[in-house]
N, C-alpha and C positions, 0 to 999 in steps of 0.2 A: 498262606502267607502272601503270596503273589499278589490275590482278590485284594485281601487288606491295604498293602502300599498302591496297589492300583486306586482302590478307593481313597485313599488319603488324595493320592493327586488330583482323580476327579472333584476331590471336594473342598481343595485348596482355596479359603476363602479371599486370598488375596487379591486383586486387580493385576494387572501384567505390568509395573513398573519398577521402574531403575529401581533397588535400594544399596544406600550408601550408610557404613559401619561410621563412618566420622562426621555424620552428620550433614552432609553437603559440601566437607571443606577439600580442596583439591589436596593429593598427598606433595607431600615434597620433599619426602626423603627416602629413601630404599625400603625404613621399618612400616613408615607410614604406607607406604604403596604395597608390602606384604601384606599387614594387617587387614587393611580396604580389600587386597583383592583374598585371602581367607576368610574374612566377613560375610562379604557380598553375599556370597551362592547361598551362607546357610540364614543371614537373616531376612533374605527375600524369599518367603514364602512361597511365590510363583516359582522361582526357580530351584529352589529347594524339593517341590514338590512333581518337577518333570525331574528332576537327578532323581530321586527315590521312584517314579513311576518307570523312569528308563531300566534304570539298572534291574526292577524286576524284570523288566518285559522283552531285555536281553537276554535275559536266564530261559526266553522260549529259544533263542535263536542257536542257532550252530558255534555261535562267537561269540558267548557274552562277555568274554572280557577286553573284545576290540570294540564293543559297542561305546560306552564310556570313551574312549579315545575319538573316537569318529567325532562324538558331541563334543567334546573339549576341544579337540584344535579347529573346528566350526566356529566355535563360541571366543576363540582366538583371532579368527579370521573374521568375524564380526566387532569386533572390541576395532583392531582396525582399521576395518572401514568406516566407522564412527570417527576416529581419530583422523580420518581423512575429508573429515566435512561431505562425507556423502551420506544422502541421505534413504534409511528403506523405509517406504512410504509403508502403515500402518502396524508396525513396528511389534506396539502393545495387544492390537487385533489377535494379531499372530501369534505371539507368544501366552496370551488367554489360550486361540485355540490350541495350541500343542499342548498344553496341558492338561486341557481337556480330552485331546484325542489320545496322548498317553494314558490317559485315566481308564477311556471308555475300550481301547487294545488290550490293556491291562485284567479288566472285566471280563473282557470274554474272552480272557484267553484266548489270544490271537498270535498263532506261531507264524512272524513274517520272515519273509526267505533273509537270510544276510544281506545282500546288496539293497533291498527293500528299507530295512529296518536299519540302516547306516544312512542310507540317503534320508528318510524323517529325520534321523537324530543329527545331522546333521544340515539340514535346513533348519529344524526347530535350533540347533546352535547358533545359526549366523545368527539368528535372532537375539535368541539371547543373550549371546556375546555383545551385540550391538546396544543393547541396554545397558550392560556391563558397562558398555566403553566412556556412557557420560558421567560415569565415577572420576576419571582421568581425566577429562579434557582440559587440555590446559598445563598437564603435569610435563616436567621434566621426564628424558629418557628412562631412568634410573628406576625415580617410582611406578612407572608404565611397566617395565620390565619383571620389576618387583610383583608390583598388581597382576600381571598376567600368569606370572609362577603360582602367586598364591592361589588364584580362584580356580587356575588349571589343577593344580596337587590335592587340592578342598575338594572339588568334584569327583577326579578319580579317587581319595580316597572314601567317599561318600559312596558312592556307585558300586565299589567293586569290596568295600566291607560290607556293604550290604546284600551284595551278591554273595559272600562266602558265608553272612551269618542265614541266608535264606538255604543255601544248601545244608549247614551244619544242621539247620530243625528239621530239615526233612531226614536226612541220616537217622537224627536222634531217632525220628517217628517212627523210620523203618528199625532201629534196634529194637525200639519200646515196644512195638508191634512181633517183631521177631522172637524178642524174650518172652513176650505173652504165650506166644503161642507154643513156644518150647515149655511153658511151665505149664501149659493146659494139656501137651502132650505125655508130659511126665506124669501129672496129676493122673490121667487117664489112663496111663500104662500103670501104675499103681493100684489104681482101683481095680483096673480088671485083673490083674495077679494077683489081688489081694483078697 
């Protein structure tokens, strides 16, 4: 299951930019600035597709459920810095490649130590928070505040359902497998008494 969201990321056909659930329009109210920032992370396929490559590729680490956090309040810390007219030079570069480098981690199965695998996912956050952040600009405190609860609660629950449904099928596998084998043992103690 890993391999598979791994591949999904690496093969994310989207380009590394901003997307905006309202269409380009700045929010300007509290619903509108939740909406936009619960939007954002799942209809932009780049970033949709590092939340689902991450959260596998935390499930190697010793921490996967602080992994998700590291990226999210990066991805806050990036929104901003955008909101403060600075500017990270190649922006979209970047967040291509983290997606791609999530993808190709992902593949091979690559157990990075904790400190390792927080510092990626959070560099690849400033980034993409910083894309995030040209959703907002412009906006009032309220829906900034709004936007940043939403795409942060979106992410983590993105990341870390996925991280509990990728443990529940492997459990499942190990019963499936464990049942088999109790029935094959049966089967076999049967036959030779019989």
């Amino acid at each position: 299951m890993l391999r598979l969201f791994a591949l999904l990321a690496f093969l994310a056909p989207n380009a590394a930019l901003a997307h905006h659930p309202m269409g380009g329009a700045t929010p300007a109210t509290l619903w509108q600035g939740l909406a936009s920032g619960v939007g954002h992370p799942v209809i932009g396929l780049d970033h949709l597709a590092f939340i689902i490559g991450m959260a596998m590729l935390a499930l190697l680490t010793k921490a996967p459920r602080v992994m998700p956090i590291a990226f999210v309040a990066a991805c806050v810390v990036g929104t901003l810095i955008h909101l403060q007219a600075v500017s990270l030079p190649a922006a979209e570069l970047v967040i291509a490649a983290s997606v791609l480098l999530v993808g190709v981690l992902g593949l091979a199965g690559a157990r990075l130590p904790v400190l390792a695998a927080a510092g990626f996912f959070a560099i690849a956050g400033v980034f993409h928070g910083y894309a995030y952040g040209e959703a907002v600009v412009g906006a009032e405190a309220t829906p900034i505040l709004a936007y940043l609860i939403g795409f942060a609660a979106t992410q983590c629950a993105i990341a870390w359902g996925l991280q509990l449904a990728a443990e529940r099928s492997v459990r499942m596998a190990m019963w499936v497998t464990a049942g088999a084998g109790i029935a094959v043992g049966v089967g076999a103690a049967a036959l030779a008494a019989g």
